[in-house]
C-alpha atoms as an extended CHARMM CRD file, in Angstrom:
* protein
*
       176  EXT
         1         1  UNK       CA            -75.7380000000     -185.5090000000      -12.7770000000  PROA      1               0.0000000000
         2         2  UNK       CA            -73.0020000000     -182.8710000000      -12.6740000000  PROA      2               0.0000000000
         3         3  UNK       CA            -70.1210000000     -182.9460000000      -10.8300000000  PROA      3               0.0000000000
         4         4  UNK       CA            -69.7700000000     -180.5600000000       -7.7220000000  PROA      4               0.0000000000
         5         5  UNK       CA            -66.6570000000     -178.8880000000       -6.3910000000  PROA      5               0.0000000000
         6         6  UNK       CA            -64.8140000000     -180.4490000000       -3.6200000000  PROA      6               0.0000000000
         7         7  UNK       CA            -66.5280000000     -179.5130000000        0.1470000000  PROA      7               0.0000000000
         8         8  UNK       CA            -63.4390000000     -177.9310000000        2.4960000000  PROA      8               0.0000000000
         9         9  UNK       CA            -64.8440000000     -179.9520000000        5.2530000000  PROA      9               0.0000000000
        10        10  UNK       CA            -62.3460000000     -181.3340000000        7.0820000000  PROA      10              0.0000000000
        11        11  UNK       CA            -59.4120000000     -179.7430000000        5.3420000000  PROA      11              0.0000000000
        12        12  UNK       CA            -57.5500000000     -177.8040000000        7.5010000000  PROA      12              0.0000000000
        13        13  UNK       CA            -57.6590000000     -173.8850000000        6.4960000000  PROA      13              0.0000000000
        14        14  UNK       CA            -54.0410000000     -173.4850000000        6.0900000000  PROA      14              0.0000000000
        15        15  UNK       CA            -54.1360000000     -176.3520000000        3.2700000000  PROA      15              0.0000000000
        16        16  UNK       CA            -56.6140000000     -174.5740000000        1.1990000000  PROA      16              0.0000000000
        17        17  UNK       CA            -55.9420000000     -171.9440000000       -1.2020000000  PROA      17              0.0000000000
        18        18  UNK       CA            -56.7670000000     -168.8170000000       -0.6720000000  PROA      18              0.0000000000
        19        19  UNK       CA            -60.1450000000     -167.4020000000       -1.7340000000  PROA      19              0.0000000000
        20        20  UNK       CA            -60.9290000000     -163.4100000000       -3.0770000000  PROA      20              0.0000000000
        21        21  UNK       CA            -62.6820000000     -162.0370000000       -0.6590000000  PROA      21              0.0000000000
        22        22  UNK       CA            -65.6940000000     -158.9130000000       -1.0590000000  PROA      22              0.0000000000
        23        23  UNK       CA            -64.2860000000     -155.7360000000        0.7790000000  PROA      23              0.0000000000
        24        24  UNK       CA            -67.2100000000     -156.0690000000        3.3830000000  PROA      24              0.0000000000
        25        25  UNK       CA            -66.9510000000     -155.4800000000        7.0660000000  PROA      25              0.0000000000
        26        26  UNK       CA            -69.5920000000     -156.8550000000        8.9650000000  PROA      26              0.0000000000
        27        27  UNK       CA            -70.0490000000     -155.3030000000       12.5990000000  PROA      27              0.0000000000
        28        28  UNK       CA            -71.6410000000     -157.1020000000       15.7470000000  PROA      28              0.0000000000
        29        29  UNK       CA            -72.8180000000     -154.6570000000       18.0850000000  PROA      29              0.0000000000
        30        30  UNK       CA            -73.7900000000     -156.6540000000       20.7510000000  PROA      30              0.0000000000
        31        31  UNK       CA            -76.0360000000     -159.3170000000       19.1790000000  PROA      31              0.0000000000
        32        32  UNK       CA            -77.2740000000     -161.4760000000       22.3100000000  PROA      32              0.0000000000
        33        33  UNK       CA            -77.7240000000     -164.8280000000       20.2180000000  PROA      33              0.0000000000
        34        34  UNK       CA            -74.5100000000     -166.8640000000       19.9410000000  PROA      34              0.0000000000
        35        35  UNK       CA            -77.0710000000     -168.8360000000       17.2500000000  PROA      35              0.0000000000
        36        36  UNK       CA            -77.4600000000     -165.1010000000       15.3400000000  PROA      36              0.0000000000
        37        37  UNK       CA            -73.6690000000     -164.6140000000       15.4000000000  PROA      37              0.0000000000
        38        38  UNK       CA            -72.9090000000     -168.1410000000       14.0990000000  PROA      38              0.0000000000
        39        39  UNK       CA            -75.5780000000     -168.0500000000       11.0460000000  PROA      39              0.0000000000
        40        40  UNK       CA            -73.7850000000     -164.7990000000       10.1150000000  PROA      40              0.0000000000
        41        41  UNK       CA            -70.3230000000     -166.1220000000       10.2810000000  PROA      41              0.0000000000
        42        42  UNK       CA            -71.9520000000     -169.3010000000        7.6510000000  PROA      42              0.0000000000
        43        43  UNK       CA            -73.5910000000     -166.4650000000        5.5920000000  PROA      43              0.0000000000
        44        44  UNK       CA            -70.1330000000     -164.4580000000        5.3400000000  PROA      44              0.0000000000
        45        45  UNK       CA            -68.3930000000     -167.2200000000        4.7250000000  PROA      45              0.0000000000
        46        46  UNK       CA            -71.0230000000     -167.5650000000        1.5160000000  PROA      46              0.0000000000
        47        47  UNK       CA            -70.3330000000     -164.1050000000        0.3540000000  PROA      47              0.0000000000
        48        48  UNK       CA            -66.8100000000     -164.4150000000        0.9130000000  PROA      48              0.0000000000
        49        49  UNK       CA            -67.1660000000     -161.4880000000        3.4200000000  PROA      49              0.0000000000
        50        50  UNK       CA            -63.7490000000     -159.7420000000        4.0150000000  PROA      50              0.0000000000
        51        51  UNK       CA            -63.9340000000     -159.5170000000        7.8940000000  PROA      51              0.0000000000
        52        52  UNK       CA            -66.2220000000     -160.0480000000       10.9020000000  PROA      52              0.0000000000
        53        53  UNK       CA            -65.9500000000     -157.0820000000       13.6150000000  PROA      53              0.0000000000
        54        54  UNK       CA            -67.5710000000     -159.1900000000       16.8970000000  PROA      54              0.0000000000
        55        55  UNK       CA            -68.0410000000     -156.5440000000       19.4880000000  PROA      55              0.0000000000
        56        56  UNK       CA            -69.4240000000     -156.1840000000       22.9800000000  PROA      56              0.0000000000
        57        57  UNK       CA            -71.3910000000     -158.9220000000       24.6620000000  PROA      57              0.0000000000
        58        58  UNK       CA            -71.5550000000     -160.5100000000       20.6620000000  PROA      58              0.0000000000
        59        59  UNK       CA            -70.1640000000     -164.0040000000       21.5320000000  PROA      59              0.0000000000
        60        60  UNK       CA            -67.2510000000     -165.0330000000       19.7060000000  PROA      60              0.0000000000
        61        61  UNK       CA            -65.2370000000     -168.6410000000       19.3220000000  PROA      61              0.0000000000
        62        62  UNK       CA            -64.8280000000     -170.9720000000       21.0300000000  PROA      62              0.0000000000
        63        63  UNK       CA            -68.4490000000     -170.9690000000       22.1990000000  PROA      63              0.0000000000
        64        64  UNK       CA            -71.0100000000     -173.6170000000       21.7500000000  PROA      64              0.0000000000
        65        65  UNK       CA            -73.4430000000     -172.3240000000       20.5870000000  PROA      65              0.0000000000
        66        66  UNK       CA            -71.9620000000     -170.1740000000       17.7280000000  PROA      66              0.0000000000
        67        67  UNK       CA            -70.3530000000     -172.9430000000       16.6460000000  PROA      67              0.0000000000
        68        68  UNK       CA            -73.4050000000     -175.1600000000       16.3750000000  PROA      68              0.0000000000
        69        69  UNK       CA            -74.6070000000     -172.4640000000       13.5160000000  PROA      69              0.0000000000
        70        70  UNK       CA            -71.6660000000     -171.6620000000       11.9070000000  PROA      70              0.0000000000
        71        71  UNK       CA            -70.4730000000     -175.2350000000       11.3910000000  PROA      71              0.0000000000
        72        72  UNK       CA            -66.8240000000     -173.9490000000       11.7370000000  PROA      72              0.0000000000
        73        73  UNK       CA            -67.1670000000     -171.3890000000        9.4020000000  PROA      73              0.0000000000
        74        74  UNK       CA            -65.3160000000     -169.3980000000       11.9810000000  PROA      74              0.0000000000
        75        75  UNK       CA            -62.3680000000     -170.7130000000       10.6690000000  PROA      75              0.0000000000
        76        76  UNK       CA            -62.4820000000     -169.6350000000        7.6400000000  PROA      76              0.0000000000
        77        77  UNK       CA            -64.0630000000     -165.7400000000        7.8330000000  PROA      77              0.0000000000
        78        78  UNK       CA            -61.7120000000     -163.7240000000        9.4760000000  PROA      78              0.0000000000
        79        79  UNK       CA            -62.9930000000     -162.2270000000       12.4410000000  PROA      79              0.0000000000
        80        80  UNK       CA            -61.2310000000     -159.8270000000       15.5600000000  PROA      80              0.0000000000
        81        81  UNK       CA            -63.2860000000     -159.3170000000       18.7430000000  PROA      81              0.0000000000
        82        82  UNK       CA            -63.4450000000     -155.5240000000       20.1280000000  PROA      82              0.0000000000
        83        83  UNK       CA            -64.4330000000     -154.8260000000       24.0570000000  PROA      83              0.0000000000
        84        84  UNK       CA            -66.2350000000     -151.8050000000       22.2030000000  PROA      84              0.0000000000
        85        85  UNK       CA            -68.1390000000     -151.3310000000       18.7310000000  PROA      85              0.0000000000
        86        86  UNK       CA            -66.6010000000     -147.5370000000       18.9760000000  PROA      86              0.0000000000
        87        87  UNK       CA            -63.1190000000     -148.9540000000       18.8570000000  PROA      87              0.0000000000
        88        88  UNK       CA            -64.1590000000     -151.5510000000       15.5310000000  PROA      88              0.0000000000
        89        89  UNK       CA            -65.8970000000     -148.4670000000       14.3610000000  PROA      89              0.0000000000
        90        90  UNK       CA            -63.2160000000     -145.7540000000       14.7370000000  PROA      90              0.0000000000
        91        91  UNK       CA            -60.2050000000     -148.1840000000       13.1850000000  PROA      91              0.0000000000
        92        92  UNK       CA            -63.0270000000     -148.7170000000        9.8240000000  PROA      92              0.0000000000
        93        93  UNK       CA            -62.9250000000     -145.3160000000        9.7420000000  PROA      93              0.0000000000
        94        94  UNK       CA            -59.1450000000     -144.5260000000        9.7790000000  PROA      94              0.0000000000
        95        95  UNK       CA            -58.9450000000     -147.4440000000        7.1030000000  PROA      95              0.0000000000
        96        96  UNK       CA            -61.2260000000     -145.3330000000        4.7290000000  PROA      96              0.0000000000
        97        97  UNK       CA            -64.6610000000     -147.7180000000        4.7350000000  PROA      97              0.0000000000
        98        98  UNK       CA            -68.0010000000     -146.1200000000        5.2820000000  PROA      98              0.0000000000
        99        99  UNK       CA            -69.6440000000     -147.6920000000        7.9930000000  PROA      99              0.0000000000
       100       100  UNK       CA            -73.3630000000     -147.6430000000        7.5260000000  PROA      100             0.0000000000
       101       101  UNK       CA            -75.4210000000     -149.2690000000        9.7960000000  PROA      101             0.0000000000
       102       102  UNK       CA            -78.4130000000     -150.8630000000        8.4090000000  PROA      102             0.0000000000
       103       103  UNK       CA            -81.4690000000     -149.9520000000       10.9200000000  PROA      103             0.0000000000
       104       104  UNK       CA            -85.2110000000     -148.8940000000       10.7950000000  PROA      104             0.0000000000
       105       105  UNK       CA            -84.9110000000     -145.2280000000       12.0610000000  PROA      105             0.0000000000
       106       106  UNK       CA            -87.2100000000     -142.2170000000       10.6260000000  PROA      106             0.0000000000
       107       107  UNK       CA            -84.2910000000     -140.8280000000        8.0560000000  PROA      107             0.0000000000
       108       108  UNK       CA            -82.4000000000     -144.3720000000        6.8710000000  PROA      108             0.0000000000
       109       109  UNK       CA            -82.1550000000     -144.2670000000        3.2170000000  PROA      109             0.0000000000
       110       110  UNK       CA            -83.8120000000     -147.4300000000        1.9080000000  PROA      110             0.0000000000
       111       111  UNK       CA            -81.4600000000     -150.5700000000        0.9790000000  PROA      111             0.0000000000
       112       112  UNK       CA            -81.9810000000     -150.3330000000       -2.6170000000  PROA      112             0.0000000000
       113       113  UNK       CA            -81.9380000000     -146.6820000000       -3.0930000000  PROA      113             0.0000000000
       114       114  UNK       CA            -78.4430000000     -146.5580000000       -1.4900000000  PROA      114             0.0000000000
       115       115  UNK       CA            -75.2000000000     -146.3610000000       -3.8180000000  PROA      115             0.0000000000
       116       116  UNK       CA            -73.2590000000     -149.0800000000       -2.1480000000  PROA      116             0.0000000000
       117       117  UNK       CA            -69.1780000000     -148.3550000000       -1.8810000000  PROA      117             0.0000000000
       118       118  UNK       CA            -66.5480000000     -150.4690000000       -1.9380000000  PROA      118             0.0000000000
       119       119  UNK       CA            -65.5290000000     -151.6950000000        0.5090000000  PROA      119             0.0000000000
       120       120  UNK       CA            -68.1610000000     -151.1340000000        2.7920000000  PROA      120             0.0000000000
       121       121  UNK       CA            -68.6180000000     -151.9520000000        6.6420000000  PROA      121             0.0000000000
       122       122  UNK       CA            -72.0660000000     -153.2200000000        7.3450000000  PROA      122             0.0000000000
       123       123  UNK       CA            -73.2320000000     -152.7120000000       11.1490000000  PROA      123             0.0000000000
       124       124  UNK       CA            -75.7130000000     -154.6110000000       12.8490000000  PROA      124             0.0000000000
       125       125  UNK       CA            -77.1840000000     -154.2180000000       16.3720000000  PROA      125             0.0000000000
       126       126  UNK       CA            -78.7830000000     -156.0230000000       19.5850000000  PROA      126             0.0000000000
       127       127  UNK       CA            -82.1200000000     -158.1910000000       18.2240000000  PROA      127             0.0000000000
       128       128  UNK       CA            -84.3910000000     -156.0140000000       20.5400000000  PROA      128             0.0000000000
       129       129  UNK       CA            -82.9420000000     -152.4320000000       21.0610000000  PROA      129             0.0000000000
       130       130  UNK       CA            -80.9540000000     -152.4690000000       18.0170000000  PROA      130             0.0000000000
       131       131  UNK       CA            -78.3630000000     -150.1060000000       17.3660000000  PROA      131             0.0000000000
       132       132  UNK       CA            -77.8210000000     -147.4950000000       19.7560000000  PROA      132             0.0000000000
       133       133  UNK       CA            -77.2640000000     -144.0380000000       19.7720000000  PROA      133             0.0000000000
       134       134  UNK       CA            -73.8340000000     -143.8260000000       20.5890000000  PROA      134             0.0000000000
       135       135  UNK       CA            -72.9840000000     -146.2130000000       17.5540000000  PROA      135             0.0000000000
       136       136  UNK       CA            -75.2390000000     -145.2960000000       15.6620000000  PROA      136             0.0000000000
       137       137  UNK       CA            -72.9220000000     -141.3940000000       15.7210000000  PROA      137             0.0000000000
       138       138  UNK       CA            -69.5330000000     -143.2670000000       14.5350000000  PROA      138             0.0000000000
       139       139  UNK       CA            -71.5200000000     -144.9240000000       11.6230000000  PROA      139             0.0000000000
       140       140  UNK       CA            -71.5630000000     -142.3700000000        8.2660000000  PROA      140             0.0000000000
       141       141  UNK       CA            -75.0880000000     -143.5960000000        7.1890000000  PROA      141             0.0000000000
       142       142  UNK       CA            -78.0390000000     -145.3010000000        7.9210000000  PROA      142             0.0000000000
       143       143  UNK       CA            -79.6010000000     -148.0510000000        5.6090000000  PROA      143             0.0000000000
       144       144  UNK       CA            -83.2630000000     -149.5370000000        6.1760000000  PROA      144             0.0000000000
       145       145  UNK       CA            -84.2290000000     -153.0350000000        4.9550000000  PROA      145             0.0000000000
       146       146  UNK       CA            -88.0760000000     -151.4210000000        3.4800000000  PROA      146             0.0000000000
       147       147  UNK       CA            -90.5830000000     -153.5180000000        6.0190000000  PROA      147             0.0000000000
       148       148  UNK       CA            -94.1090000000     -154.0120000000        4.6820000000  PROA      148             0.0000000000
       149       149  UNK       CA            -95.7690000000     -156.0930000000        7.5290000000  PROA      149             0.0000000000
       150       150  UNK       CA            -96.9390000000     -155.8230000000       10.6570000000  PROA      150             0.0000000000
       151       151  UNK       CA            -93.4930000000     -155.7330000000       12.7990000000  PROA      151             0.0000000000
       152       152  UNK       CA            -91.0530000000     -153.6810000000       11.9580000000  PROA      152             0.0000000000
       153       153  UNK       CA            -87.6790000000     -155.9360000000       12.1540000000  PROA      153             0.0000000000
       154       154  UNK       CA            -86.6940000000     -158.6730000000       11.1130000000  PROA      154             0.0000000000
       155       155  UNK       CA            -84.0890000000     -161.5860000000       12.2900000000  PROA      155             0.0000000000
       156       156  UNK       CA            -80.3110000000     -159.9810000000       12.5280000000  PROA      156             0.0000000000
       157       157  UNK       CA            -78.7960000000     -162.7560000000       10.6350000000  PROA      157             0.0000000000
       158       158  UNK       CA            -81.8840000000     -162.6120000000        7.9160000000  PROA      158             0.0000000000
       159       159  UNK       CA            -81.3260000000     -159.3170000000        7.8980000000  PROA      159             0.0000000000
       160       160  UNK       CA            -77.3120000000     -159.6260000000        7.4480000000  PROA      160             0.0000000000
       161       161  UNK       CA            -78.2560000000     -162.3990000000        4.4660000000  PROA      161             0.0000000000
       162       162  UNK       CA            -80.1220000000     -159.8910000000        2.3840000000  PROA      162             0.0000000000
       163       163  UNK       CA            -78.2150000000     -156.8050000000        2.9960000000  PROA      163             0.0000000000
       164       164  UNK       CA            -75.0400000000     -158.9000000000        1.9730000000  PROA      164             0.0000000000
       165       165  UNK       CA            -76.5210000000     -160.7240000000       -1.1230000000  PROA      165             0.0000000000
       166       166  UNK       CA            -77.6980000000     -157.0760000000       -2.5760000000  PROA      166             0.0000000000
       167       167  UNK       CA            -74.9440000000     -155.2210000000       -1.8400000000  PROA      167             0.0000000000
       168       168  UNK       CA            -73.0290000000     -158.0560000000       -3.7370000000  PROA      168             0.0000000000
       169       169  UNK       CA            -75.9770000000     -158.2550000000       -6.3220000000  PROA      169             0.0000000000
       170       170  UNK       CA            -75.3630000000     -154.6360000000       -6.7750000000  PROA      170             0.0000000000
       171       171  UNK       CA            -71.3710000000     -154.6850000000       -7.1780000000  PROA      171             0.0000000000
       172       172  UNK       CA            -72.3710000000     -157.3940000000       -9.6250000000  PROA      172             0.0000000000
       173       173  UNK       CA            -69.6860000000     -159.7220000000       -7.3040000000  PROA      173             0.0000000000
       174       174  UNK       CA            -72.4290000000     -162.9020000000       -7.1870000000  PROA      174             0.0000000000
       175       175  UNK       CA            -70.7590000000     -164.4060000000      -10.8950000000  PROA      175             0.0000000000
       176       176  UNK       CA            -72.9340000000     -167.4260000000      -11.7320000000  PROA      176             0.0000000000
């Protein structure tokens, strides 16, 4: 049996050291399911995701029913909530990180034909009506998860998960 790294359950963040984290920017433009937004803050806290951009009717902590998913992982990822995804998206933008929103629309480059920068801002819209227009025009490229069923989306926090795993897979960032 091998030996596993201490869990930081029930350490208190400030006692723990800190941790590198991936320049990635994840933006929540209005996701509807506190459940969604609380498996994405567990899957960011996984990749070591930089920050977590929560905007619009996205529900942020302290809520119940984020929290049930992301098992205070909230306290770990840092995160800022925004009134409006153009505000996240405009200050990403003075920073110097592409923001490319990952969406099924007619000219989205495919996820693994896309040369990934660093860092990178990865937005994410509603689970129905996903991202609109008007984001959609402060985002500098469009990035399609290649769908070979019947529907033609997937789950937003799925989604986030393998978007974030290849773009690490591809910065070779995963280590063993």
């Amino acid at each position: 049996m091998t030996e596993r790294e201490p869990h930081y359950a029930g350490i208190p963040p400030t006692a723990l050291p800190p941790i590198p984290r991936n320049p990635v920017h994840v933006v929540l433009d209005n996701l509807r399911s506190a459940f969604n937004v609380g498996s994405i803050f567990r899957t960011a806290d996984a990749g070591a995701a930089a920050h977590i951009h929560l905007c619009g009717l996205s529900a942020h902590p302290p809520h119940i029913k984020l929290a049930k998913t992301a098992l205070g992982a909230f306290e770990y990822v840092p995160w800022t909530y925004h009134e409006r995804t153009a505000d996240a998206l405009d200050h990403l933008g003075r920073e110097g990180i592409l923001r490319v929103a990952i969406e099924v629309t007619p000219d989205a480059v495919p996820l693994h034909e896309f040369a990934w920068p660093r860092p990178v801002a990865l937005v994410f819209g509603h689970e129905v009506t996903g991202i609109g227009e008007a984001t959609l025009a402060h985002c500098d490229a469009v990035v399609k998860i290649p769908m070979h069923g019947r529907k033609n989306s997937m789950n937003v926090a799925t989604a986030f998960g393998v978007v974030l795993y290849h773009v690490l897979d591809r910065w070779k960032a995963l280590g063993d």
